[in-house]
N, C-alpha and C positions, 0 to 999 in steps of 0.2 A: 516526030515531035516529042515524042515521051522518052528516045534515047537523050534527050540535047536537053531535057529541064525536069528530072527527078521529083521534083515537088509538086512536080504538075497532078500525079495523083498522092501524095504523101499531104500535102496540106488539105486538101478535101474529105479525107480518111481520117485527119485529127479532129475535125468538124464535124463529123457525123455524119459527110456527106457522100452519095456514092454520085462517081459519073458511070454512066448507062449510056450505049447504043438502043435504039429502037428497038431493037429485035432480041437483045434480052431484055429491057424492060417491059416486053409482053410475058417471055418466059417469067420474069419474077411475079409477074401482076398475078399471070396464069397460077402457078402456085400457092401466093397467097390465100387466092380464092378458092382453092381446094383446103388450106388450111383452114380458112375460116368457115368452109363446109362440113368437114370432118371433127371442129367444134361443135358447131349447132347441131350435128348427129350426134353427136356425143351429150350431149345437156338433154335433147329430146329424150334417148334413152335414159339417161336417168331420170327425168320425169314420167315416162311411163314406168319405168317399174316402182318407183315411189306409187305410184298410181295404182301398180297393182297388187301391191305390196298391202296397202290402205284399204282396198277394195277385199283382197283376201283376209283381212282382220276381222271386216265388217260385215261381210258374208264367208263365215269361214263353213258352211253348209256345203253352199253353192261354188266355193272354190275346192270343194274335195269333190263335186259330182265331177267339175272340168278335167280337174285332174284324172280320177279315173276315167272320163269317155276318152282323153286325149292318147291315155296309153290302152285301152280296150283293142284289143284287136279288130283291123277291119272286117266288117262281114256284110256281104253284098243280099239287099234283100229282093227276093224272087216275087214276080209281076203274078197275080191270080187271074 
């Protein structure tokens, strides 16, 4: 059908419109929603480190003890 009427997909493409079979309009579905996961991970992190960016201004005490236990090396304490 699409050898015998060229416009069949050329005028839906000037409209903005896409035709889809079923089975890639899950693959597109499937994508987008990884797209728009990989957003809201992305905005997440940036409010946590806003967060702790805020947090380490406000406790800048308590943000140098974290920081040196985090790189302290580990040391396993022994049972009495």
């Amino acid at each position: 059908m699409m050898e015998r009427d060229q416009q069949l997909m050329e005028y839906p493409f000037s409209k903005n419109i896409t035709l889809t079979l079923p089975t890639n309009l899950l693959a597109i579905l499937k994508g987008l929603a990884m797209t728009i996961q990989q957003a809201e991970y992305y905005q997440n992190h940036q409010r946590a480190q806003a967060l702790r960016d805020g947090a380490a201004q406000e406790f800048p005490d308590f943000h140098r003890q974290v920081q040196w236990h985090r790189h302290k090396p580990f040391a396993v304490e022994q049972e009495l």
